[in-house]
C-alpha positions as CSV (number, residue, x, y, z in Angstrom):
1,X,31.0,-6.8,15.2
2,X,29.3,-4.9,18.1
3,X,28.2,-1.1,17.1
4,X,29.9,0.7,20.2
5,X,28.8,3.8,18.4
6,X,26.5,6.3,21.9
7,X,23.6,8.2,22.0
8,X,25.3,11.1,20.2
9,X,25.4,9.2,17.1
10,X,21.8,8.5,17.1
11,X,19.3,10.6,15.2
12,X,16.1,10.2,16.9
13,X,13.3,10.2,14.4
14,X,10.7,11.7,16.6
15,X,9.9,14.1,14.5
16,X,9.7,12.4,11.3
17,X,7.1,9.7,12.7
18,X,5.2,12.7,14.1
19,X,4.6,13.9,10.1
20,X,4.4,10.8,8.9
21,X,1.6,9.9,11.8
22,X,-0.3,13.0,11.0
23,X,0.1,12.3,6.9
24,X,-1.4,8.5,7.6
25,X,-4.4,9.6,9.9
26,X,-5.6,12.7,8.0
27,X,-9.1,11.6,6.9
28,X,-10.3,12.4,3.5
29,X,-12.1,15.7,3.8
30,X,-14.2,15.8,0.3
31,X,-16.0,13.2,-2.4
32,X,-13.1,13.9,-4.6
33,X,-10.6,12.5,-2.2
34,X,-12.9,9.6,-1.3
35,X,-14.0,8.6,-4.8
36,X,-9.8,9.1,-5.8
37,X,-9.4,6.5,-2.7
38,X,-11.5,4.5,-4.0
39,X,-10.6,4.6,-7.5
40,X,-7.5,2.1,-7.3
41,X,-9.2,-0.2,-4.8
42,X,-12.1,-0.7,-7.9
43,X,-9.3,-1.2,-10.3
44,X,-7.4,-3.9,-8.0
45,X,-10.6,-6.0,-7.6
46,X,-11.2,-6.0,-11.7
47,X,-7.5,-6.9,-12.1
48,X,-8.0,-9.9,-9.8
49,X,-11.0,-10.7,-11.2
50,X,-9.4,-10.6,-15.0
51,X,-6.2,-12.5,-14.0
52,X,-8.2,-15.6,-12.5
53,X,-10.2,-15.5,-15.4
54,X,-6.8,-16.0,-17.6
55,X,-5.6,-18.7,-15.4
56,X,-8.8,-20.7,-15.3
57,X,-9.3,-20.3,-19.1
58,X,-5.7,-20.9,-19.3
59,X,-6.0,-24.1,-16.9
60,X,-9.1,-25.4,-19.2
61,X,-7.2,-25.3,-22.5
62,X,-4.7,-26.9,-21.2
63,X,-6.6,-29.8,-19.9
64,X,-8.9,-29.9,-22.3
């Protein structure tokens, strides 16, 4: 089914990417906001880090 729907239909999101552009590239302007930024990124490398240790300890049991 075609959409015959015109231009008058259309909401043009010009103004939304605008904010949402200016939210994305505003730069952290403190060490609070950088050491919040990079608060998560620590805790996503140590999760990694733990969840191959389960599966390799995991893999050795089992083959062991």
């Amino acid at each position: 089914m075609a959409n015959t729907q015109g231009p008058q239909g259309n909401h043009d999101p010009a103004g939304n990417t605008q904010m949402f552009r200016a939210f994305v590239d505003e730069a952290p302007q403190g060490p609070q906001q950088a050491a919040a930024a990079a608060g998560p990124r620590i805790g996503l490398i140590i999760g990694v880090v733990v969840a191959v240790a389960i599966v390799a300890a995991v893999a050795w049991l089992a083959l062991s």
